[in-house]
N, C-alpha and C positions, 0 to 999 in steps of 0.2 A: 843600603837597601831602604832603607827609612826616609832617605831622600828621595829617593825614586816615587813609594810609595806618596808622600806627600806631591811632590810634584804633579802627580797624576790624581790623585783627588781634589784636587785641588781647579785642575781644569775643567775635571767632568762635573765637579758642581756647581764652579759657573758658569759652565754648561744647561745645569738641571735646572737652575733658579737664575733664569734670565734679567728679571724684575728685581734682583740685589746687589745694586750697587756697589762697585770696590771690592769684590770678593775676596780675600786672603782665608787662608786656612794655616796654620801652625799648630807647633805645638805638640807634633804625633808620637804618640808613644805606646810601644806597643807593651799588653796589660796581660793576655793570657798567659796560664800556663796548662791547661786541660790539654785533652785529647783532640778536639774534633774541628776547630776553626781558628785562625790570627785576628785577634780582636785587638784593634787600635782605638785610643785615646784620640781627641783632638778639639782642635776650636776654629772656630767657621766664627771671623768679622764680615760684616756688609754694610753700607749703607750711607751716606752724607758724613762729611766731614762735619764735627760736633754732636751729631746722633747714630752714631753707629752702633750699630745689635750686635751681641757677642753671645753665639751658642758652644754649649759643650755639648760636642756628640761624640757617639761608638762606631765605627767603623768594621764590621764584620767580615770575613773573607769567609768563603764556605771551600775547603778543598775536597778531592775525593772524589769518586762515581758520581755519588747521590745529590751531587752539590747542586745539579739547578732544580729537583726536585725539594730535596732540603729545605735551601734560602726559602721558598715559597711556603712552606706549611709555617715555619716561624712566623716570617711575614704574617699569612692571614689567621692564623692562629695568636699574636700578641693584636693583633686588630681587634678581633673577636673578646678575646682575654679582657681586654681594656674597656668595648663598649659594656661589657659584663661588670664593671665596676671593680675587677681583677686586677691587685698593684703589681704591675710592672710596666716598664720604660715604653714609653710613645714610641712610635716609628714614623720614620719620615718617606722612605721609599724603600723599593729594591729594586733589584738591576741584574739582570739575569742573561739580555741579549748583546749591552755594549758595553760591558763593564772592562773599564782600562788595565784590568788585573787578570785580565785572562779567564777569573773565575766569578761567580756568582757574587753578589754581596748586599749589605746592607746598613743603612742610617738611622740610629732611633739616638733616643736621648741618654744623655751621660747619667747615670745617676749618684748623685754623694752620696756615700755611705760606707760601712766597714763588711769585710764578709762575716757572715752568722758564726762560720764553724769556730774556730776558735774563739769566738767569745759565750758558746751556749755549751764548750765543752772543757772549756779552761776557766771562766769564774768561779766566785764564793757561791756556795749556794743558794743563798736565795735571787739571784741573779740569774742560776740556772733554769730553777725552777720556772723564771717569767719566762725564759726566752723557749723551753722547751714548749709551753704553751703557744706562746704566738706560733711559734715552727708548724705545731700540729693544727694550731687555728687554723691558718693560711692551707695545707695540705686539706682538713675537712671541708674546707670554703671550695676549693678546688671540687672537690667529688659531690659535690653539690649543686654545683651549677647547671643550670640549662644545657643538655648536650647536644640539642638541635641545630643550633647556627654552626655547631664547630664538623657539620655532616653534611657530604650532598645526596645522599642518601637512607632516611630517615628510617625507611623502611628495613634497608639493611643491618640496622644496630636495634629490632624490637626484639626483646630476649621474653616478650609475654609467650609467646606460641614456640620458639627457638630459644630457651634457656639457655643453648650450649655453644651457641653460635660463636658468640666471643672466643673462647677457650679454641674451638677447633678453627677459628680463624689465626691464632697462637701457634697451633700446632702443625698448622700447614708450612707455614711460613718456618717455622723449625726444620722440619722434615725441606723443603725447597733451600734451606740455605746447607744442610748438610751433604745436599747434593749436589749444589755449586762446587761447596769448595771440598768436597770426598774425605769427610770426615766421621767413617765409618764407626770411630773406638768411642761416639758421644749416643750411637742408635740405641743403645741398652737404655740410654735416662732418657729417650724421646718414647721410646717404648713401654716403659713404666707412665708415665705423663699420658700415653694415648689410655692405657688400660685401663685410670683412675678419671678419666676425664665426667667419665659419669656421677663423681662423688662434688663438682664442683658446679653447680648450674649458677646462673648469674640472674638477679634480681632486677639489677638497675644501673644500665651502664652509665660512667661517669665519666668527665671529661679529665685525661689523665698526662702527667709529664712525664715518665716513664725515666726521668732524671732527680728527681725531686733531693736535694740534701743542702744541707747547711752552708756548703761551699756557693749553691747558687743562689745563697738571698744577702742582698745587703742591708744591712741597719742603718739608718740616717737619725741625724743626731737628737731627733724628735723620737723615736723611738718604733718609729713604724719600718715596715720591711717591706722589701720588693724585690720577686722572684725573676731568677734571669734565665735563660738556656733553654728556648722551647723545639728545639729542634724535633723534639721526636711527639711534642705535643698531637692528640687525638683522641678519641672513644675508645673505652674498653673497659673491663674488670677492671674495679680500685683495686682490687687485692693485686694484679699487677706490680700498680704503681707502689703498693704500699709494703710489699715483698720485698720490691727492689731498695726503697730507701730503709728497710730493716737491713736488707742486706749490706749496701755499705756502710752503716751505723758501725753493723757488727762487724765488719770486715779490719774496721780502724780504731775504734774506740770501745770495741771490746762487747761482750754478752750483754753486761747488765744495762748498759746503755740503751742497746736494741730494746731490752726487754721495756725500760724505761716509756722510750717513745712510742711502741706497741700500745702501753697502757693508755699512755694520757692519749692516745688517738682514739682508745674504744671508749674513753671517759667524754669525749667531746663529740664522738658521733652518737654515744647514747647506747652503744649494742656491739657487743665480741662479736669480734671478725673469724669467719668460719674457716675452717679449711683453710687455714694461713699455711700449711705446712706441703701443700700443692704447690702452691706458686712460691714458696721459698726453692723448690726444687727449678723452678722455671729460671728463675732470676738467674742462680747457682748457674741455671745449661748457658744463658744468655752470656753471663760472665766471663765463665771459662771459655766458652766459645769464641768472643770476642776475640781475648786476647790471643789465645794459640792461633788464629786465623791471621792476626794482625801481624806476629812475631813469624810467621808461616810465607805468609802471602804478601804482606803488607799493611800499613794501616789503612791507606790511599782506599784500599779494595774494600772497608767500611766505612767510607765516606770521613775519615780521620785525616789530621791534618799528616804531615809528612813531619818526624820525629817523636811520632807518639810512643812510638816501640821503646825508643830511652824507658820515658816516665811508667810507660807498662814494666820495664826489668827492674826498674827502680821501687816499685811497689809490688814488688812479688813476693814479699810478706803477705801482704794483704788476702792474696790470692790462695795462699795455703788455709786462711781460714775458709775462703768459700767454698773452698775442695771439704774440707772438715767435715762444712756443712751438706753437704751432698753428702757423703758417706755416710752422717749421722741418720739423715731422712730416707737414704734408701739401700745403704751400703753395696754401689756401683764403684767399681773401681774405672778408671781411664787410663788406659795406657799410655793415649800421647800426653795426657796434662802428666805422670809421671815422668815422663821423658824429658819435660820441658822444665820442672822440677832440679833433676838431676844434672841438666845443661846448664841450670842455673844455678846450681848450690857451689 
């Protein structure tokens, strides 16, 4: 398969970049192990015998529904990211209409470095202590930038005169996915979420990854970090973004951990985060939902690569805490996340 795929990138890049000489590609090796896309390794020579350029680049596959929608919000979304002075990986193209894969995809830069998670949750401490900083640095950097350029609609993200707008653009989209796929036994926690939606107005939307954790930044031997995985990048509530990476914190590495990152994030923006315990319920619906739709329906049907469902049954540990954690904050039960429990234990 790996031949295949090389062969074919290989052409369609000396394809792309007419003006480089000698084109070979080698080297392809493929690096993910996530839910959502086939992210390959490789190296791209061009050029005159005795000067030849040697790039490392990422080669992205996007599968699923969502995939030619997808590739593009990444795409102009690390664009955007990057003129914002935002560290993460250059991009070189996308390719959405002739791609030799059948599927969407994309080029940006390799980047050297180690992934965050296990070194900001497995060090000595005062090791942790720095990395847990930078982790939250880079997150507050995040919800602070400019959310204009990452909009074509500026007007539609003003929360002066629409406080709620955010939230119930949340909630729609809840409610419209629960009706796709007829996931009746989750209406109880969308319905608690609409009733309360008035206890949460939003100040200042922020530009948000809606992915945000440790697994997506790497450390380069300098010490600096660069965030990967922007596919679901956008405008919306921090508290969103900042739910959801409390929730896989906690979902893996336990409460106090959560609790940890919590703090040093309200230490470095300056101000506790209100109403945190809203959108931990959101996350919670997002989660669960996911999966049971994935392991349901398929992963494909959320834009997930195809073998996600393994790595979802293989981490259903994890999932029992997020179920916990709904119970705790609202004490809703679900019958089919029980079901799917029980199909698993």
């Amino acid at each position: 398969m790996s031949e295949t795929v090389q062969g074919r990138l290989q052409a369609y890049y000396a394809a792309a970049f007419p003006d480089r000489q000698g084109v070979q590609v080698g080297g392809l090796t493929r690096i993910n192990a996530g839910w959502e896309s086939d992210v390959y390794a490789f190296v791209a020579e061009y050029g005159p015998a005795g000067a030849r350029q040697r790039k490392e680049l990422i080669l992205r596959i996007y599968p699923g529904n969502d995939a030619y929608h997808k590739s593009a919000r990444e795409f102009h979304g690390m664009r955007q990211l990057r003129r914002a002075g935002y560290p993460v990986p250059g991009v070189l193209l996308l390719e959405r209409e002739c791609s030799p894969f059948g599927q969407p995809f994309l080029l940006m830069e390799k980047i050297q470095g180690q992934e965050m998670w296990p070194s900001l949750f497995r060090s000595l401490p005062g090791k942790q202590r720095t990395l847990l900083t930078l982790f939250c640095e880079l997150f507050v950097q995040l919800h602070d930038l400019d959310r204009r350029p990452f909009v074509d609609d500026a007007a539609g993200y003003d929360v002066e005169g629409a406080p709620y707008v955010l939230v119930d653009r949340f909630l729609s989209m809840a409610r419209s996915f629960l009706m796709r796929f007829s996931k009746p036994d989750f209406l109880p926690i969308l319905e608690w979420l609409e009733a309360r939606r008035g206890d949460v107005p939003c100040a200042r939307p922020s530009v948000v990854h809606l992915d945000f954790h440790p697994a997506n930044i790497l450390l380069r031997d300098d010490g600096s970090a660069v965030v990967l995985d922007w596919t679901q990048v956008g405008v919306s509530d921090a508290r969103f973004d900042l739910a959801w990476t409390l929730l896989l914190v906690g979902a893996y590495e336990g409460t106090a951990w959560r609790e940890r990152v919590l703090r040093e994030y309200e230490r470095l923006a300056g101000n506790p985060v209100e109403q945190l315990g809203y959108f931990d319920v959101a996350a919670c619906l997002k989660r669960l939902l996911s999966v049971v739709v994935s392991l349901s329906d398929g992963a494909e049907e959320l834009g997930m690569r195809p073998g996600a469902e393994a790595v979802m049954k293989a981490q259903i540990g994890a999932l029992h805490v997020v179920y916990d954690l709904l119970l705790e904050r609202t004490g809703i039960w679900v019958a089919e996340v029980e079901r799917l429990f029980v199909a698993l234990s």
